[in-house]
N, C-alpha and C positions, 0 to 999 in steps of 0.2 A: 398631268401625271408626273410624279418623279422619278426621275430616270435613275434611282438606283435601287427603288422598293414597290415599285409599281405603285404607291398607295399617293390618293391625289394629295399636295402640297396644301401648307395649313395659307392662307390668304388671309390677310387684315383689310377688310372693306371699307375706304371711308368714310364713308356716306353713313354706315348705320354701327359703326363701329363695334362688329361681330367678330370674331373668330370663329372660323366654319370647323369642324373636323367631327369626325365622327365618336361613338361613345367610346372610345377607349379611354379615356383621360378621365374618365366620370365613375369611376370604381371606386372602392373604399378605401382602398391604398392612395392613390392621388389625393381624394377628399381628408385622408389625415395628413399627407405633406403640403398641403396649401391650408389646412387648420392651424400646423404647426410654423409654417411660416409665416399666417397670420399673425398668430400669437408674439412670435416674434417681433415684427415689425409693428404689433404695438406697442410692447416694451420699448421700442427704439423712441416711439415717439411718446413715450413717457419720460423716459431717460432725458429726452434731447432738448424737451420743454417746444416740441414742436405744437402739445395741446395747448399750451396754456395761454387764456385767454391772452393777460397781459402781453406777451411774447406779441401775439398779433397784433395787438394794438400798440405796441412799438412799432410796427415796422409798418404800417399805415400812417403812424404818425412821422416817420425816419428817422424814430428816436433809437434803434440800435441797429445796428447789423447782423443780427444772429440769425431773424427767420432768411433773411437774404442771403444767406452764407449757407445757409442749409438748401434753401434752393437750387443755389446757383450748384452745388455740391449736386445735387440730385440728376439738375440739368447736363452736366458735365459728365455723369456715368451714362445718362442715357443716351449720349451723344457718341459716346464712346463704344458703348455696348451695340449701338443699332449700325455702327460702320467695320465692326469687327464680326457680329452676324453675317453681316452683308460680304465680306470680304474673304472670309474663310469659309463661306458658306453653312454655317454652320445650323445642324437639324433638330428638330425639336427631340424631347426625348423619346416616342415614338416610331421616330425617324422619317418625319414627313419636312421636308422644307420648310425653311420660315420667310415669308415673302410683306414687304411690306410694299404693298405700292406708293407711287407719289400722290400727293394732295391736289387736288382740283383746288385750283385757284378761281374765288367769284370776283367781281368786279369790286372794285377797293379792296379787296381780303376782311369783305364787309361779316361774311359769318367766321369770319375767325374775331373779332376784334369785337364784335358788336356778341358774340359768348363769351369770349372775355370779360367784356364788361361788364353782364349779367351774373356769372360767375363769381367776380370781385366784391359785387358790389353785396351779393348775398355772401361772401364770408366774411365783408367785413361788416355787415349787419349782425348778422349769428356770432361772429368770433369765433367762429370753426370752420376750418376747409371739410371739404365731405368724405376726404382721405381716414383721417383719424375718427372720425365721428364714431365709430364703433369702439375706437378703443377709448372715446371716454365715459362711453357706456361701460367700459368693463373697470374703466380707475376709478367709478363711483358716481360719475357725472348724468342720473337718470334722467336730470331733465332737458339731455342730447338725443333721450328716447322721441320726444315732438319732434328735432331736429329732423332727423331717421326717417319718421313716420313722413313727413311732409315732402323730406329728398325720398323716397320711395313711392308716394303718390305724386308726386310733379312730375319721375322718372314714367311709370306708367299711363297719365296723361299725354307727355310727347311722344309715346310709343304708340296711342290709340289716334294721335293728332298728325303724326310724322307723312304722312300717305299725303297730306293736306297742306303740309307748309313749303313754301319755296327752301331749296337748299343747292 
């Protein structure tokens, strides 16, 4: 519980990588501010040439430094953001805590490295991370539509398989 609203703290699980909290966040108000920040944050990554094919296959190749620069950018607010959370305590806008716990570490940091690599290895197959993947469905790019379809049944296979696999 938290000790200043009685209402239990939001938890980031990381085993099944959930967000628990109840329906308040799921109303139509919410659903148009994360619509319209979607939206946003696809422009960004139209603007930023973080879709484009090319762009990735420079940086697979380490022919530029722009998708790396945008990363390391990425990495850097998030790194910033999750110690300033942490530090000022800061609550979601509901007003439940924001708690992230630490990771379980497996023997070599085999499931961090070894989804990595599965991860990598399917964007730099596709030439899409699965971030943007929607917004190049909306800059015109339909046939990210199979990409989609396929990351959303793989997604649901390791949810019906999850119960079964070592983690």
């Amino acid at each position: 519980m938290s000790m200043r609203s009685g209402q239990p703290a939001v938890t980031v699980d990381p085993e099944m990588l959930l967000a628990t909290k109840d329906a308040a966040g799921s109303g139509l108000r919410a659903r148009l501010l994360y619509l319209g920040v979607g939206a946003f944050l696809g422009a960004v990554f139209v603007k930023s040439e973080v879709l484009s094919w090319y762009r990735i296959q420079e940086m697979f190749r380490f022919q530029s430094f722009h998708m790396y620069g945008i990363i390391g950018s990425a990495l850097l607010v998030a790194i910033v953001s999750v110690q300033v959370i942490g530090r000022r305590r800061i609550r979601a806008l509901d007003g439940q805590a924001i708690v992230v716990p630490p990771k379980e570490m497996t023997p070599f940091g085999a499931r961090y490295w070894m989804g990595g690599t599965v991860f990598g290895l399917g964007w730099g197959l596709l030439g899409a991370c699965p971030g943007p993947m929607f917004a190049l469905i909306g800059a015109g790019v339909t046939s990210m539509a199979a990409a989609v379809l396929s990351a959303m049944a793989g997604t649901w296979i390791y949810g019906a398989l999850q119960s079964r696999l070592p983690h």
